[in-house]
C-alpha positions as CSV (number, residue, x, y, z in Angstrom):
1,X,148.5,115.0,84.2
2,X,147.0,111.5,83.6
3,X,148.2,110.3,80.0
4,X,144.9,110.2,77.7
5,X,145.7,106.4,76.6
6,X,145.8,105.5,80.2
7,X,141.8,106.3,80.0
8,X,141.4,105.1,76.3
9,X,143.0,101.4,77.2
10,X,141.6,101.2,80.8
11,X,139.3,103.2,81.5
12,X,137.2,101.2,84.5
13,X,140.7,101.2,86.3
14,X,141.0,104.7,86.1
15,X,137.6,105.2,87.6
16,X,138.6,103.0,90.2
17,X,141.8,104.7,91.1
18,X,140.2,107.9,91.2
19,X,137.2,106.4,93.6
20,X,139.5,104.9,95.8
21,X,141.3,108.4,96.2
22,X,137.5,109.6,96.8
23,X,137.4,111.8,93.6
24,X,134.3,112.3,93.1
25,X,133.8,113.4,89.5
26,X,134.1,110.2,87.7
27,X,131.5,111.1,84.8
28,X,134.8,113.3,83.7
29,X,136.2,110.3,82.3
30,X,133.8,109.2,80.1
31,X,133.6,113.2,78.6
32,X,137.2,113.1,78.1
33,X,136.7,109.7,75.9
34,X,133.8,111.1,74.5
35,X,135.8,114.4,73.4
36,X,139.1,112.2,72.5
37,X,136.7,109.6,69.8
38,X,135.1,113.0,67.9
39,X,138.8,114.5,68.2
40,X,140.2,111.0,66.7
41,X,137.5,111.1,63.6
42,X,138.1,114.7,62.9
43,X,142.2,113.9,63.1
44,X,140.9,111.0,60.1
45,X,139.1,113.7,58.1
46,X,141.7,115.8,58.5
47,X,144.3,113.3,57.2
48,X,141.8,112.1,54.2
49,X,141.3,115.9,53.4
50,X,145.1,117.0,53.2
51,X,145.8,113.6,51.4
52,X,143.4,114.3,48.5
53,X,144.8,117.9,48.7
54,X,148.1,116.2,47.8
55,X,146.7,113.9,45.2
56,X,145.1,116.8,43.4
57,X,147.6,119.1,43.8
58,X,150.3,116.7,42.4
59,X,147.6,115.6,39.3
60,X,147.4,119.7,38.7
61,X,151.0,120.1,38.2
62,X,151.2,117.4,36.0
63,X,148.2,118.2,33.7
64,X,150.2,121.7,33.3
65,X,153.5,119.8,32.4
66,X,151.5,118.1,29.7
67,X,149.9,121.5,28.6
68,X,146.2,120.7,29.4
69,X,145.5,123.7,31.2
70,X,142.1,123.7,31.3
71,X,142.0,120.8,32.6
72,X,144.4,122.0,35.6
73,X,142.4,125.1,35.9
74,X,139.4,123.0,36.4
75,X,140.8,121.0,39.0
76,X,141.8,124.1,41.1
77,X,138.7,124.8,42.9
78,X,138.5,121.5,44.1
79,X,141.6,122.0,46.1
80,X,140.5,125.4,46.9
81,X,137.8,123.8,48.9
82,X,139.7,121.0,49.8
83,X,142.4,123.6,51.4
84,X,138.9,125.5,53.1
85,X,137.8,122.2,54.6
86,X,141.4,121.5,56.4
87,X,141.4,124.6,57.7
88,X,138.0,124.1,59.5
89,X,138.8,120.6,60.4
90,X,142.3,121.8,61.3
91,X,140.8,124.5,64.0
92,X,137.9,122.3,65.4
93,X,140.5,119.9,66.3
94,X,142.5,122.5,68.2
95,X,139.4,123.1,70.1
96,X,138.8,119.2,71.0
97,X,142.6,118.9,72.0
98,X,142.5,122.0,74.1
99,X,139.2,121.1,75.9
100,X,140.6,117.3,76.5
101,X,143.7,118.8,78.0
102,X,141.3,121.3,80.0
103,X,139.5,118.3,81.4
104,X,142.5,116.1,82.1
105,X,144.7,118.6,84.4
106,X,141.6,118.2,86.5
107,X,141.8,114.4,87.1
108,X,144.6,113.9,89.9
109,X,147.4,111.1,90.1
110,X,146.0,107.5,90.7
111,X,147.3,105.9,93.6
112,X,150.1,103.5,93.6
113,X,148.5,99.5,94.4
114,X,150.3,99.7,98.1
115,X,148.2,103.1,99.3
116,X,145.7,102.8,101.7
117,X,142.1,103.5,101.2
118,X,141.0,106.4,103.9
119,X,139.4,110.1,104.2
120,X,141.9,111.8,106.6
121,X,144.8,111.9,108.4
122,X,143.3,109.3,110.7
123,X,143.9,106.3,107.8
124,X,147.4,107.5,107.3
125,X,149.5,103.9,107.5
126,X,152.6,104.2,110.4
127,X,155.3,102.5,108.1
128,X,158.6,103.3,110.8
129,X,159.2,104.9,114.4
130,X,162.7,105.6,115.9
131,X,164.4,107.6,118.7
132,X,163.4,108.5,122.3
133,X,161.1,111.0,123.1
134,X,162.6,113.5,125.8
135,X,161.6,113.7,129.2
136,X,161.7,117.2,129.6
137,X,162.2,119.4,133.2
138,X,158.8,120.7,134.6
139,X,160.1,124.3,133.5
140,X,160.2,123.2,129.9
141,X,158.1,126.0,127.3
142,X,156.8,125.2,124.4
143,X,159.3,127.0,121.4
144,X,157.2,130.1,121.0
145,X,158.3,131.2,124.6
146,X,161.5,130.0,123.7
147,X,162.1,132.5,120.7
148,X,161.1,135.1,122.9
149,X,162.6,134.3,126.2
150,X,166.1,133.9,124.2
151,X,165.4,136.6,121.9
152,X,166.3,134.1,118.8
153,X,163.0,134.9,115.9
154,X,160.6,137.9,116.3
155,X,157.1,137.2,114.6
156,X,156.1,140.4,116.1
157,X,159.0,142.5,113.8
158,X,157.9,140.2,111.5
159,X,154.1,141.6,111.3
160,X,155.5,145.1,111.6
161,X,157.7,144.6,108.3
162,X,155.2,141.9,106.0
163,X,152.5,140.5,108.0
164,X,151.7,137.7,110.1
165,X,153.4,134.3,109.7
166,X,156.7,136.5,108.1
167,X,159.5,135.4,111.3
168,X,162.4,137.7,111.6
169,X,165.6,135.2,112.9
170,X,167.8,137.5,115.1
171,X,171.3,136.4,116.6
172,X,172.0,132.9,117.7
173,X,168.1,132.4,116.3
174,X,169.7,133.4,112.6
175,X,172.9,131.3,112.9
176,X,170.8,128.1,114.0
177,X,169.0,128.6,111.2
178,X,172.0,129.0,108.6
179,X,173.5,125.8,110.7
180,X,170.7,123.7,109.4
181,X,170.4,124.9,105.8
182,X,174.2,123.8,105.6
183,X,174.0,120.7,107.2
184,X,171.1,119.6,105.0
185,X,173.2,120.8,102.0
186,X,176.4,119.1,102.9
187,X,174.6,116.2,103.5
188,X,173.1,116.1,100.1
189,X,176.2,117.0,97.9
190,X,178.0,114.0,100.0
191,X,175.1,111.5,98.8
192,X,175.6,112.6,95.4
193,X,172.8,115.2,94.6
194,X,174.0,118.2,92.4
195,X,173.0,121.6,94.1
196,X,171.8,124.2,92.3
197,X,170.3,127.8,93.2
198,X,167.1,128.6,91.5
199,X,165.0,131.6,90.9
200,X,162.5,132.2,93.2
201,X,159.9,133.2,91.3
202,X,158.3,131.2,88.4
203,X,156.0,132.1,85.2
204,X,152.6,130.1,84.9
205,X,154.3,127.3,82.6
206,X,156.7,126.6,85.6
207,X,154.2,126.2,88.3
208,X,151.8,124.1,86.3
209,X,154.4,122.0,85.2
210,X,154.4,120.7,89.0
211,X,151.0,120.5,89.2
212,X,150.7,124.0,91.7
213,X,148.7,125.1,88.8
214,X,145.2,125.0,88.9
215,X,145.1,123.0,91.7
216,X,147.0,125.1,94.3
217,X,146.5,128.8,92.6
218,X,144.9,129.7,95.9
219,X,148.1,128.9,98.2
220,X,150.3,131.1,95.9
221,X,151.6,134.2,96.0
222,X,151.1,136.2,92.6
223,X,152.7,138.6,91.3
224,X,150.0,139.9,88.9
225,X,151.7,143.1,86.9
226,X,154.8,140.5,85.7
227,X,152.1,137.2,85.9
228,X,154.8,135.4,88.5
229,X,154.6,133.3,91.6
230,X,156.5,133.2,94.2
231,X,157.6,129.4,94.7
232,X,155.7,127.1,97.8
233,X,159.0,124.5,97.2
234,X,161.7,124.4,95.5
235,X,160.7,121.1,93.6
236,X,158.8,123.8,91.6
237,X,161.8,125.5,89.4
238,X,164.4,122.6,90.0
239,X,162.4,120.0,88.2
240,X,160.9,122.3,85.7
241,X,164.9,122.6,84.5
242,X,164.7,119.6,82.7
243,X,161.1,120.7,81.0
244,X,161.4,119.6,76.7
245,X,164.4,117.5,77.7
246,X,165.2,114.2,76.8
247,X,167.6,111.8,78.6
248,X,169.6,109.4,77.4
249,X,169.0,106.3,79.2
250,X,172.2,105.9,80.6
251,X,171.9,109.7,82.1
252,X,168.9,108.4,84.8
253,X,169.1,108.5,87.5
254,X,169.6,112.4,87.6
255,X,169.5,113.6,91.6
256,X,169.5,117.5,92.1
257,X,168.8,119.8,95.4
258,X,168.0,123.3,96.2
259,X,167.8,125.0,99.0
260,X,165.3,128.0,99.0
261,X,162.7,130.3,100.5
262,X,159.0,129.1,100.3
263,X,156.2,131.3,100.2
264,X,152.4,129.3,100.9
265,X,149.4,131.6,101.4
266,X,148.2,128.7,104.2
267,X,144.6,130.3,104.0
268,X,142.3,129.3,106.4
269,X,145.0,128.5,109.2
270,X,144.1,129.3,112.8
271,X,144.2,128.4,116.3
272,X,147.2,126.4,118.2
273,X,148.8,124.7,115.3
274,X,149.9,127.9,113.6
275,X,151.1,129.1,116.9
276,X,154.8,129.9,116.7
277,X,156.6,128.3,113.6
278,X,154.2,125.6,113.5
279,X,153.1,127.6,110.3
280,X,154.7,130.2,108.6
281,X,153.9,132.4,105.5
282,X,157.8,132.1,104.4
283,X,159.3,129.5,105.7
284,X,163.5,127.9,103.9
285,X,163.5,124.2,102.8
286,X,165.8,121.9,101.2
287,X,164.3,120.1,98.6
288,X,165.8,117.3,96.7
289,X,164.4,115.9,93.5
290,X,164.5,112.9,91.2
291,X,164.1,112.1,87.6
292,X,164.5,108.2,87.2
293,X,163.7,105.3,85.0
294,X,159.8,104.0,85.7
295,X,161.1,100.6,86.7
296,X,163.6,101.8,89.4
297,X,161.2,105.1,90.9
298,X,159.9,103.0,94.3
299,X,163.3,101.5,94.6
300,X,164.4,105.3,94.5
301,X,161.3,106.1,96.6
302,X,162.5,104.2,99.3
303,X,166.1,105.4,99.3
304,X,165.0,108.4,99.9
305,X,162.8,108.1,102.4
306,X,166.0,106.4,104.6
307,X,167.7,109.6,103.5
308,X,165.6,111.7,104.7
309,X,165.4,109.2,108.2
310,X,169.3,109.5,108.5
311,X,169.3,113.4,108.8
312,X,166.6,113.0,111.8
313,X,168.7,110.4,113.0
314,X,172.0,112.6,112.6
315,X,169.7,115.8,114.6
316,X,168.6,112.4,116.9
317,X,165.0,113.8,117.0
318,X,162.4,111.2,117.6
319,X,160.3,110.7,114.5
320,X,158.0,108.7,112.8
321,X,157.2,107.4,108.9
322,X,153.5,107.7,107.8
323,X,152.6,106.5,103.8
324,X,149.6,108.7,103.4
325,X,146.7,106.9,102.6
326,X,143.9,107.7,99.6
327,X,142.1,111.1,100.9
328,X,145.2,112.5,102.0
329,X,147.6,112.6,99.5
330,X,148.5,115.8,97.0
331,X,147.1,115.9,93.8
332,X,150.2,114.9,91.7
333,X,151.2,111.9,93.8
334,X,151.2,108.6,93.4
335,X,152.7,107.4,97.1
336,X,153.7,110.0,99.6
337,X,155.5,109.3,103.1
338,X,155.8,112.1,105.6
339,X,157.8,112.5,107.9
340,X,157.0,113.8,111.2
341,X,158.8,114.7,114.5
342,X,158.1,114.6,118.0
343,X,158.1,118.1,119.5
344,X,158.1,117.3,123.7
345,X,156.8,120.6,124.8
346,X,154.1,120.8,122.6
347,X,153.2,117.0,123.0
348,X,152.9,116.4,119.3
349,X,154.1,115.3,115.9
350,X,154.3,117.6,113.3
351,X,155.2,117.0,110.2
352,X,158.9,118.2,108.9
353,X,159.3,116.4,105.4
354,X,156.9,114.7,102.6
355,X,158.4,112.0,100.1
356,X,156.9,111.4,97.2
357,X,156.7,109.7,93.4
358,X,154.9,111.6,91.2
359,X,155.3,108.5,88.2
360,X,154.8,110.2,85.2
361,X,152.2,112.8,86.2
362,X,154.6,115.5,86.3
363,X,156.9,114.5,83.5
364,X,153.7,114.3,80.8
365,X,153.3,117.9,81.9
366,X,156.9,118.5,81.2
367,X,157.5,116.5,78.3
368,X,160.9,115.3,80.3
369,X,161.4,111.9,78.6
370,X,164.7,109.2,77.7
371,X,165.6,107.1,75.0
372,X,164.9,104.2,75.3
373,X,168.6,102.2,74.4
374,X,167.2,99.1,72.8
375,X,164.0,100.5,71.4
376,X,165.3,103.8,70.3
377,X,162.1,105.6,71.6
378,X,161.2,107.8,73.6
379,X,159.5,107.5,77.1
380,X,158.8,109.9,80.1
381,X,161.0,109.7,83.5
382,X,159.1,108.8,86.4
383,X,159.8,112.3,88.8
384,X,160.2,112.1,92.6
385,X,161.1,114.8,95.2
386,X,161.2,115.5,98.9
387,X,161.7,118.1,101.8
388,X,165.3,117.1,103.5
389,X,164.6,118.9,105.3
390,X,161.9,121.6,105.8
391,X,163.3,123.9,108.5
392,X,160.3,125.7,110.4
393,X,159.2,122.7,112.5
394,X,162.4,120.8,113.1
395,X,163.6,124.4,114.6
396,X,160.8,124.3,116.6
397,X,161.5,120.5,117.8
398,X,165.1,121.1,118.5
399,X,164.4,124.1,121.1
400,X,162.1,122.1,122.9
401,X,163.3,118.6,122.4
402,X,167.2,119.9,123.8
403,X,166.2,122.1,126.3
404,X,168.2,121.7,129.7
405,X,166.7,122.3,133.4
406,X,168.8,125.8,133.8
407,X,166.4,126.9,130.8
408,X,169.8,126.5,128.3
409,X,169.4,124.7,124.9
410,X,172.2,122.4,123.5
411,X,172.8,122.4,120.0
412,X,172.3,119.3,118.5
413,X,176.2,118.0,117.8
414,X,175.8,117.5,113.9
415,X,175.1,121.4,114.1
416,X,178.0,122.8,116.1
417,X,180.2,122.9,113.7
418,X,178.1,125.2,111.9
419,X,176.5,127.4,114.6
420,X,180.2,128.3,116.2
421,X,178.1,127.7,119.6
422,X,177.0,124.7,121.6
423,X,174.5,126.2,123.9
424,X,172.0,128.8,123.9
């Protein structure tokens, strides 16, 4: 959520921002001012009202001390009414504050300076390439013959027991899949991020801390008799840890990962690209998150994005680096880069991982702030997160990517270790 003095100090720049990410109601800033200037003279009522409440109050209990009761008595109606007043004034500016808030969790985050005005995917910026694509052998299948042909994930099972897009991982299909959720969380704990295991479901306050809520209450599972939601990341409960904290300065940078289940609704998706497990109902990612100092979030930004390029480089999977321009970027960011793989059999990229900083658009949510050492106040963290790695797609690339001419696949060597195997 934008922060409301953001609009009060500048508010043409905000309309800009929010044009150049092709938001298209911009007349919600000027209600939002409009609503904060009545909400601001009613706060000065307010504070006039209960101050001559005081005065009056305090002149009363004197005027007793010194036995003029009358006079108190007289006096006491006035700060009945002056009590009744508050109280209105009091209640109409709960209303203001809780239509302002209503109006700002619909303005998204305003692009960082460096994004990329565009509409789609098409404007996306390619920031990085690396690694060979395969030459595969003229037998080569695309992964969804793979699963079957090798008997390693049933989606079929999977529709029997849940529904479509619910995979069943069987055998060798299971332990590949284990393989990569360790890797990806030794890998983390030896670059310093704390693991932790978090619910999987979340209450309201949770998912619109994040920003899933109102903007993504469509792609969520709900759980309506207990009012939870099944999580679509992990970023979801894992940065909502530190909601109503307050760091000390010296604590930032705090760096965290979790690896869980993620549930997305995905309504709407048909055709090719959902073929398989290009995209899956229930999917496991490991996420890691950020909470850092404002100044240092796009150094951190970066650092993770050549985190997240070492563990591609570790699976040696071709890739590339896109920073998402204007139109395609989520609602809470400020700069995203995805990450996206080459799958050979298929003959396309699809995306495995997205990087982003949120700034302060999640933490104003949160109320996650630090003390500032030399002013002694308090500020809010900038948040950042990213997938490292999400598993659906890079299982997918792998199967194709190392298949072999005799129809065998060969585990990536990071993975061994892990699987117990080296070939399917």
């Amino acid at each position: 959520m934008l922060e409301i003095y953001q609009l009060r100090e500048n508010a043409d720049f905000v309309k800009e921002r929010l044009q150049f990410r092709n938001f298209s109601d911009i007349n919600l800033v000027n209600t939002i001012l409009q609503l904060d200037e009545t909400r601001r003279k009613v706060q000065f009522d307010l504070d006039n009202t209960l101050s001559e409440s005081n005065k009056l109050s305090k002149e009363i209990g004197d005027l007793f001390k010194s036995g003029k009761r009358d006079e108190a008595e007289a006096l006491r109606q006035q700060t009945t009414d002056l009590k009744e007043q508050s109280q209105q004034l009091k209640e109409k500016q709960n209303t203001l504050e809780t239509e302002i808030h209503d109006l700002l969790v619909q303005l998204p985050n305003l692009p960082h300076q460096q994004v990329a005005k565009g509409t789609s995917p098409n404007d996306n910026v390619e920031v990085r390439r690396s690694g060979e694509i395969p030459q595969l052998p003229e037998n080569a299948l695309e992964h969804w013959d793979i699963l079957v042909q090798k008997n390693l994930v049933s989606l079929e099972l999977g529709n029997k027991i849940t529904g479509a897009g619910f995979p069943v991982f069987i055998g060798k299909g299971a332990r590949l899949q284990r393989a990569l959720v360790a890797f990806f969380l030794a890998q983390a704990t030896e670059n310093g991020y704390e693991e932790v295991i978090p619910p999987f479901m979340v209450n309201a306050a949770t998912a619109y801390g994040t920003g899933q809520l109102p903007d993504k209450e469509g792609q969520m599972y709900h759980a309506t008799f207990d009012d939870f939601y099944l999580i679509p990341t992990a970023e979801v409960p894992v940065t909502n840890i530190y909601r109503d904290h307050i760091f000390n300065e010296n604590d930032l940078p705090v760096k965290m990962t979790a690896h869980s289940p993620c549930f997305r609704r995905e309504a709407g998706s048909y055709g090719k690209d959902v073929r398989g497990l290009n995209r899956v109902h229930q999917f496991e990612k490991v996420e890691i998150v950020h909470f850092e100092l404002p100044e240092k979030s796009y150094e951190t930004l970066e650092k993770m994005v050549d985190y997240v390029a070492s563990l591609l480089d570790k699976l040696v999977l071709p890739y590339r680096v896109l920073r998402l321009c204007s139109g395609d970027m989520g609602f809470t960011s400020a700069m995203t880069y995805d990450f996206e793989v080459f799958s050979a059999a298929q003959k396309k990229w699809l995306e495995v991982s997205s990087v982003s900083n949120f700034e302060t658009f999640q933490s104003n949510r949160m109320k996650i702030r630090y003390r500032d050492e030399e002013s002694g106040k308090t500020r809010l963290v900038h948040t950042l997160n990213g997938s490292a790695l999400a598993l659906p797609r890079i299982y997918a690339a792998i199967l194709e990517n190392y298949q072999q001419a005799d129809g065998s696949i060969v585990v990536p060597k990071v993975l061994q270790p892990y699987t117990g195997f080296e070939v399917i």
